[in-house]
Every structure is written in structure tokens, then in C-alpha cells.
N, C-alpha and C positions, 0 to 999 in steps of 0.2 A: 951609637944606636939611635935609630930616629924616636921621636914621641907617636906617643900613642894619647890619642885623646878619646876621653868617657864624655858622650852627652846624652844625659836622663833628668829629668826635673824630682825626682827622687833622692835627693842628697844623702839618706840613708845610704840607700845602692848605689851610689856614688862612690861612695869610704869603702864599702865592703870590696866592690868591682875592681878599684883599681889595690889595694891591699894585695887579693888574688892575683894581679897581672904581676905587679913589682913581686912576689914569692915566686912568679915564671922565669925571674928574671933580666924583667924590663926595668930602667931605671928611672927613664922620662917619661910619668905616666901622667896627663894633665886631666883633668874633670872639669865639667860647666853644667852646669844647672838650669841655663838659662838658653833656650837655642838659639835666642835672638845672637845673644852675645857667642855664641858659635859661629854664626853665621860670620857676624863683625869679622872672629878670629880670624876665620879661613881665607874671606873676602882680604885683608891685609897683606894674606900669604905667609901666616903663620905654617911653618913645616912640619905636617905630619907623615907619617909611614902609614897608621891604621887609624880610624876612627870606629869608635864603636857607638852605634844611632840605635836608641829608642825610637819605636813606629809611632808611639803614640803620646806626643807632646803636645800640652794647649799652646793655641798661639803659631804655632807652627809644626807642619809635621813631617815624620820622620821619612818618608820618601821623597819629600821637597826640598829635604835637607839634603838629603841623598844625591839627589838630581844636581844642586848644584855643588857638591862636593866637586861629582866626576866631571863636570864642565869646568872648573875651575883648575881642580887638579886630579887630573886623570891618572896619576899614577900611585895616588892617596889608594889605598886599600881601605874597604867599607865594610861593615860588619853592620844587621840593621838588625834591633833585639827588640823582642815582643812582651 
């Protein structure tokens, strides 16, 4: 099963988010906190199936992060949470 990666600066809803996904049945649920270090991840070519983006993160935001998701990898599935 591919990973699914959480990024929200909310570390709270971080634990709770992926809690709820791993009871869906996902096993590789990863979390970031940090978008910059999202960015990094993905940039490297870390393999996700979905991401799930906060719209609204300081520092960088969640549509920009979005944008280069799908340029990077286009077959990454996006979920963008408000």
C-alpha cells in the first residue's frame, strides 16, 4: 500500500488525522508539520499515493504546495483541507 502523507502545522490534528486514516486501514500514514520540510520530502521523490494539504499554512501555502505536488508528481493524489 503506498503512503499517504498529513501536512498541517497543527500537530494536534496531525495525531488525530492520521489515527483516523490508519483505523481506515492505511498502514503508511506519514505526518509533517513543517511544509517547508514537505516540500524537501517530495522534492527528493519521496513516494506518496495521497497527500493531504492544509490551505492555510505560514510560511508557505497550501495551494503552492499543491501546485508543485502535481508538477512534480502528477500521479500523487491531492486532498487540500481548510
Amino acid at each position: 500500500m503506498e503512503t499517504i502523507l498529513i501536512i498541517d502545522e497543527d500537530r494536534g490534528f496531525l495525531e488525530q488525522a492520521r489515527e483516523i486514516v490508519c483505523r481506515r486501514g492505511f498502514d503508511d500514514v506519514q505526518i509533517e508539520s513543517d511544509p517547508g520540510q514537505a516540500w524537501t520530502r517530495i522534492d527528493r521523490g519521496a513516494p506518496c499515493g495521497a497527500v493531504l494539504i492544509d490551505l492555510d499554512m505560514q510560511g508557505l501555502e497550501g495551494l503552492r504546495l499543491l501546485e508543485f505536488i502535481h508538477d512534480s508528481s502528477p500521479d500523487t493524489e491531492c486532498i487540500v483541507m481548510s
